[in-house]
Structures are given as C-alpha cells and as structure tokens.
C-alpha positions in Angstrom: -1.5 -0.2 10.2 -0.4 -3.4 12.3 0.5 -2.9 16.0 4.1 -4.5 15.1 5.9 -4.2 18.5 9.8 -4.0 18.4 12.4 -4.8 21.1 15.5 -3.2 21.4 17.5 0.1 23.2 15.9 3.3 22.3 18.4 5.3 20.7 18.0 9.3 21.1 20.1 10.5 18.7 20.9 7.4 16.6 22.1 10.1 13.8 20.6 11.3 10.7 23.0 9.7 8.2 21.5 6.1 9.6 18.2 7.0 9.8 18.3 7.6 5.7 20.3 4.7 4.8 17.1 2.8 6.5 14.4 4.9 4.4 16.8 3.6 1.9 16.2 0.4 2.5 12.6 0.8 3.0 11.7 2.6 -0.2 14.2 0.0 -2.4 12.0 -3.0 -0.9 8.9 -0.8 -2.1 10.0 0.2 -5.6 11.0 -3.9 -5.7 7.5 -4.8 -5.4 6.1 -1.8 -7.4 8.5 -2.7 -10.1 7.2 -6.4 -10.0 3.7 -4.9 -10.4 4.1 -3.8 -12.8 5.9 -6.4 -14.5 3.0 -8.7 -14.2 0.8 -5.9 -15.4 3.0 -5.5 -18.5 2.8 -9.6 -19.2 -0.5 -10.1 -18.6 -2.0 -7.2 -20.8 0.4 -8.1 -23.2 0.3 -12.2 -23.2 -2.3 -13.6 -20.8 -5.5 -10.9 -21.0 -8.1 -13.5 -21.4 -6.9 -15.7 -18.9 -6.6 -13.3 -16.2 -10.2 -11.9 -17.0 -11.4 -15.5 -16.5 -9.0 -15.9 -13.1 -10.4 -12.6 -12.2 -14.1 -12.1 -13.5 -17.1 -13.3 -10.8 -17.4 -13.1 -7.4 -15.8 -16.4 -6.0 -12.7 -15.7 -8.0 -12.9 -12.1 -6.4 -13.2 -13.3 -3.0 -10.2 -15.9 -2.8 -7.9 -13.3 -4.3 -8.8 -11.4 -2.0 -8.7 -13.0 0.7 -5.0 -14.9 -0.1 -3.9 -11.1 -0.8 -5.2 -10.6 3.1 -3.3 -14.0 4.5 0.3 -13.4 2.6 0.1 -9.7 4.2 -0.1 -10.5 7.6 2.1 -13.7 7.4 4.5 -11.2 5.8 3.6 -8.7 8.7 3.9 -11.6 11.8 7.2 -12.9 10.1 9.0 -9.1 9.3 10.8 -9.0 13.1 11.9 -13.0 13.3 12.8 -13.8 9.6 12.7 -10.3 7.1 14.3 -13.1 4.1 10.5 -14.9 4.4 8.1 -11.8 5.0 10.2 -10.2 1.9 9.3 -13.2 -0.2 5.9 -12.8 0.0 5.8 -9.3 -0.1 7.4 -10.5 -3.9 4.4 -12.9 -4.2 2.1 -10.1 -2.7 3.2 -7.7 -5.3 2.3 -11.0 -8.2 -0.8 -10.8 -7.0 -1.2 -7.6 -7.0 -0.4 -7.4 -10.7 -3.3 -9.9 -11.3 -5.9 -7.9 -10.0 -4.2 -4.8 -11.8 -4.5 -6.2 -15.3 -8.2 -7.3 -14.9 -8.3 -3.3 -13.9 -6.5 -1.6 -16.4 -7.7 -3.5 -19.7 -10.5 -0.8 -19.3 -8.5 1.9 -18.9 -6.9 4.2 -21.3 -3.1 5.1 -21.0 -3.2 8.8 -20.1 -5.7 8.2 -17.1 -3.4 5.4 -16.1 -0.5 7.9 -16.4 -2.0 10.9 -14.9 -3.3 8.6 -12.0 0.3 7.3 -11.8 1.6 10.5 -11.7 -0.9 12.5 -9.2 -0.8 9.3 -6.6 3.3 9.5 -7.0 3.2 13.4 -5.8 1.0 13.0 -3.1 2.6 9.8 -1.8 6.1 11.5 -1.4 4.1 14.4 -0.3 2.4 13.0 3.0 5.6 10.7 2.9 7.6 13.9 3.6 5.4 15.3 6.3 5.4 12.2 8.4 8.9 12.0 8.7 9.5 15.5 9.0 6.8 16.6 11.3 7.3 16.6 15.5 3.6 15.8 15.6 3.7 12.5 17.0 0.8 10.0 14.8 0.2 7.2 16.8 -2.2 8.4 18.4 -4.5 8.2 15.0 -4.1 4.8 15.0 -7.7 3.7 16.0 -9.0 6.4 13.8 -7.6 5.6 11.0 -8.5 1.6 11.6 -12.1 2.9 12.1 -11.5 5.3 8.5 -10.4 2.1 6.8 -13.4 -0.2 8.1 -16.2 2.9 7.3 -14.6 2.3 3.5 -14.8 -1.3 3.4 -18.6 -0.7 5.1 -18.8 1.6 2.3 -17.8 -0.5 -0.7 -20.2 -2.9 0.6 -22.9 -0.4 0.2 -22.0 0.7 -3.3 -22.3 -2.7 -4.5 -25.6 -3.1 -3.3 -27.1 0.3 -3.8 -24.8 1.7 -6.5 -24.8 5.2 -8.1 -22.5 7.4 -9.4 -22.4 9.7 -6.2 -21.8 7.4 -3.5 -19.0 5.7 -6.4 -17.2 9.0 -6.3 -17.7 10.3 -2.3 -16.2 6.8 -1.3 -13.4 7.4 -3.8 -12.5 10.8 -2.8 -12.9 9.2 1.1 -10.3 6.8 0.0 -7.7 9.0 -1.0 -8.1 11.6 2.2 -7.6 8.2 4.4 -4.5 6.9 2.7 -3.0 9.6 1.9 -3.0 10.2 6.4 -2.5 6.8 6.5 0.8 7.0 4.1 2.3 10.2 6.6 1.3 8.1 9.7 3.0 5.2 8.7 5.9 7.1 8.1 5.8 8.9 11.3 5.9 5.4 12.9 8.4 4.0 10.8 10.5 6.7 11.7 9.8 5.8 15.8 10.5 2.2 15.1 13.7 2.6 13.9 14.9 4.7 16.9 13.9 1.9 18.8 16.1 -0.7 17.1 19.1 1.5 15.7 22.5 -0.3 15.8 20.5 -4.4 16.0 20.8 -5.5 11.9 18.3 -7.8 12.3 16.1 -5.4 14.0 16.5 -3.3 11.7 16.2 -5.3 8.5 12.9 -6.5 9.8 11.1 -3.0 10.4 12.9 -2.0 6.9 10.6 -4.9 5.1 7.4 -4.4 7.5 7.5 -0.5 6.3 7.8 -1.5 2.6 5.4 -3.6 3.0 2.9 -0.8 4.5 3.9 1.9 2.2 3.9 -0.4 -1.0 0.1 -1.1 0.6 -0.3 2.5 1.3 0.9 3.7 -2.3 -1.5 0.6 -3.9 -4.1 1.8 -1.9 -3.9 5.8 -3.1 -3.4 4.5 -7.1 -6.5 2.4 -6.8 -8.3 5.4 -5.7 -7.2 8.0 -7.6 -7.3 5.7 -10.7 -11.7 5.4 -9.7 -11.6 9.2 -10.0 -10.0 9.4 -12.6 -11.3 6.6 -14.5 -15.2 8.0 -13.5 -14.1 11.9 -14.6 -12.8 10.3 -18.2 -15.7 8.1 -18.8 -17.8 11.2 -18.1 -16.3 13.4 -20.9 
C-alpha cells in the first residue's frame, strides 16, 4: 500500500518470459517468510507456549509488538529500492515476529479450522492474485480507497474492543477479508506496473521483487488472520 516510487526507462513490451521470472522472484521471497512463519509457529507451540503467552498476553506487550512489527515494515519498505539485501533481512525478522503473535493465536485453535482457514485464504489469495495481473483495469486509482478501507478497520477494531459483541466481531471480519482480498489484486496490478518501469536495471528490479513480497506476504497475513476470526467464531459456535 506504500507510494514506493521507482526510477528507470519504461519498457512497453519488456516480454512475458521476464515478467514471470520476476513474479518468480516475488512469490519465492513470500513463501521464504511464510515458510519462516511458520517455523516459529511450529517451535513455539511445540517448545516455548508459556513463554510466548507471557511475551504476548496484556496490552503493553500487545502494543510494542505491534508497533516494532509497524517500524521493521516500513524500514523494510524505505530500504527495498537502495539496498533489497537489508529490506529482505527484516522482512526474515518481520516474518519472526509474525510467528510470535501467531502462536499466542493458534494455541486456541483447533487443527482443521487452522487448515481449512489455511486452505480457503490460499484460494482466494492466488485468486485476486490472478486477476490483478491479468486484468487491463488499471488499480491505482484505488489507492486512497483502499488506505481509507484499511483505517475504517483499524477504527473498527478499536470499537470492538470497547463495545464488543458478536455481530460487530463478525461484520469487521467479513470487512477484512473483502478489503484484502482488493487489496491483494491491487497490489499485484501495481507490481506488475512497477516492473515495466525498471525491466532490464538488476537492482531495480531486485528491489521492487522484495517490496512486492513484502506487500503480498502482508496481504496474504492479513486475509489468514481474517478468515481464521470467521472461522474460529463459526466453530466455537457449533
């Protein structure tokens, strides 16, 4: 969702065999940090439960993981064009992180909601993933509409922590999902446009390939945390 702005000749016909050794790139960076996700997951249910529920469990905690999750994703962002080594190093601590906050998470979930929520957010990421690199639609207009979507969740969150109740839980859930999932196809609509921009400069290129994983990985995170709430609410009900 960053405005990332990239220098270089625009390329109309850069050809299609380059543009998919970038997606490539792109989605191996991604299934590098899902895979480390998932890694920590695995450990920490397995070894370090307690201690993550105690790193995890309270407010405070809450807020600084939060909050070093939001400053290693835009150093990562600011540093993708002038060094992709560094911005793909802490999209490796990112993903760490990220595997924290997931274990405090699914300790209360069973194994087939955590599957099917795998599974469902897995199909509808490639899905809107197709479409926004397939489509001559161009996206970026949505971009303030989509930063506006984004904030009206976070407002909403706010709310449900204050107010509560099992309607609101699920309408901002369901709102969640309809955002990133547009959110996922725009990004790859502009991914797609970025690269046209920088085709044939390595560097360039390198560094758009780590800012997209870094969206999409964000983008994919996002969907799974969403889905999982629906999920999670529909199996505690029966």
């Amino acid at each position: 969702m960053d405005n990332l702005q990239t220098k270089g000749p625009r390329l109309v016909n850069p050809g299609a065999s380059g543009l998919n050794s970038f997606f490539l790139r792109v989605y191996s960076y991604m299934g590098m940090a899902l895979l480390v996700t998932a890694a920590t997951v695995f450990i920490g249910v397995t070894m370090f439960a307690q201690q993550i529920l105690a790193l995890t469990t309270g407010l405070v905690p809450t807020l600084i993981l939060f909050a070093l999750l939001f400053g290693i994703s835009w150093m990562a962002n600011r540093s993708a064009m002038k060094n992709p080594a560094r911005s793909f190093g802490l999209l490796m601590a990112y993903s760490v992180i990220m595997g924290l906050f997931f274990t405090s998470i699914l300790l209360y979930m069973t194994p087939q909601t955590i599957i099917l929520a795998f599974i469902t957010t897995a199909a509808l990421f490639m899905g809107m993933a197709l479409y926004g690199v397939t489509t001559k639609r161009d996206m970026s207009k949505m971009g303030t509409i989509l930063f506006g979507a984004v904030f009206a969740l976070v407002i909403g969150m706010l709310l449900n922590i204050f107010i509560g109740g099992t309607v609101l839980y699920m309408l901002i859930s369901w709102a969640g999902v309809l955002v990133f999932a547009i959110i996922t196809a725009y990004d790859m609509n502009r991914l797609k446009q970025m690269y046209l921009q920088v085709a044939g400069d390595h560097h360039a290129e390198q560094g758009v390939a780590v800012y997209g994983a870094l969206n999409l990985y964000l983008d994919f995170i996002n969907l799974f945390i969403y889905i999982l709430r629906i999920f999670g609410m529909s199996s505690n009900s029966n």
